[in-house]
C-alpha positions in Angstrom: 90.6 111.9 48.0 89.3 112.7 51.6 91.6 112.8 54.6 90.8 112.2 57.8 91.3 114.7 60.6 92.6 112.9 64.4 91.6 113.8 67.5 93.8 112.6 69.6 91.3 112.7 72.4 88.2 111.1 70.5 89.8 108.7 68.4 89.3 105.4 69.6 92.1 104.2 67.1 94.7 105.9 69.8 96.4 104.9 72.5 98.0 106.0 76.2 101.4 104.8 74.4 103.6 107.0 71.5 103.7 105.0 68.9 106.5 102.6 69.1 106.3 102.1 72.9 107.3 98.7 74.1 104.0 98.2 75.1 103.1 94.9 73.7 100.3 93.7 75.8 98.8 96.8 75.9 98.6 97.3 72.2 97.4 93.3 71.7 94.5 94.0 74.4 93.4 97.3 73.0 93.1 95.2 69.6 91.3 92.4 71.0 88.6 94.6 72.4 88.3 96.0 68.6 85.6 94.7 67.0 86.9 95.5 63.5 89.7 94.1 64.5 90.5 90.2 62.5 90.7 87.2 64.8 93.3 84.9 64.2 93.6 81.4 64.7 94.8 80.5 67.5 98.5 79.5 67.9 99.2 75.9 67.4 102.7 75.3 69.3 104.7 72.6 67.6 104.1 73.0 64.1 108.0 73.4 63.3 109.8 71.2 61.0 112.0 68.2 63.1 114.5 68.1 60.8 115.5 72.4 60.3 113.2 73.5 62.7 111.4 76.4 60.8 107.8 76.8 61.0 105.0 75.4 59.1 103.1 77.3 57.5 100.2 75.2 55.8 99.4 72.0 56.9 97.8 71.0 53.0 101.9 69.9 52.1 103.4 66.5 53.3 106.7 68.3 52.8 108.7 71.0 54.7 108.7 74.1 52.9 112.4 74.6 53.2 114.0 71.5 53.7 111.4 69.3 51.7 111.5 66.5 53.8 108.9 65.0 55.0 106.4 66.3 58.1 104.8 64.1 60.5 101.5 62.7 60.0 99.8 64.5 62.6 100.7 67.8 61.1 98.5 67.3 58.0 95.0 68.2 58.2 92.2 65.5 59.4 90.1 63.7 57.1 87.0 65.8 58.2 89.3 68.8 58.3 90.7 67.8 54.9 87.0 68.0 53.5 85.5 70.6 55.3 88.2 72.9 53.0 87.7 71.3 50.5 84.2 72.3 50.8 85.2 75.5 51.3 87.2 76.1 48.4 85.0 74.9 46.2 81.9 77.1 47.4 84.8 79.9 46.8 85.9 78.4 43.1 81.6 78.3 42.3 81.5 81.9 43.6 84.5 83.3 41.8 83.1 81.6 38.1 79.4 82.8 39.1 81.3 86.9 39.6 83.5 86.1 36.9 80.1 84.9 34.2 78.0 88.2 35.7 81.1 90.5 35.4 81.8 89.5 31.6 78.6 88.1 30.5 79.8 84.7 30.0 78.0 81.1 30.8 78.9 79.5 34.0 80.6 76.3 33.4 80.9 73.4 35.5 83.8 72.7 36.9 84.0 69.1 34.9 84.4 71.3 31.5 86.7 74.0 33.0 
């Protein structure tokens, strides 16, 4: 196991602030200019549950997560949304079956026989 020696001078992975500074914006800026850093979706505002309130995590489900009542229709994914993943997570089920034959030299099924 290697471990890494920081310089607190040349490290780009530092910053002005001691860790645990209240600093935010700072520390969300110095991310963004990251390039290794993941982008995240953008925030959607509204996507809480009308009835408790608590926040929606996936828009696949008709129902809330923790009250299981039902969401409003304009929560749920398009019908070009709803295929484009679908899409998606099929080119991701093909792939995982394709590693999975090469890994343990086994045949690829289709998905109709699995």
């Amino acid at each position: 196991m290697s471990t890494r020696i920081l310089n607190p001078i040349a490290d780009p992975f530092t910053t002005d602030t001691p860790p645990g500074s209240p600093d935010l914006a700072g520390e969300i800026a110095r991310l963004e200019r990251q390039p290794w850093a993941r982008k995240l979706a953008a925030h959607a505002p509204g996507l809480r549950c009308p009835h408790c309130d608590s926040i929606v995590y996936s828009r696949r489900h008709k129902l809330c997560g923790v009250c299981s009542r039902p969401l409003p229709d304009n929560f749920a994914f398009s019908v070009e949304e709803a295929r484009r993943l679908e899409k998606i997570l099929s080119n991701e089920r093909m792939r995982h079956r394709s590693w999975l034959a090469r890994t343990f030299n086994a045949p690829v099924t289709s998905p109709a026989l699995a």
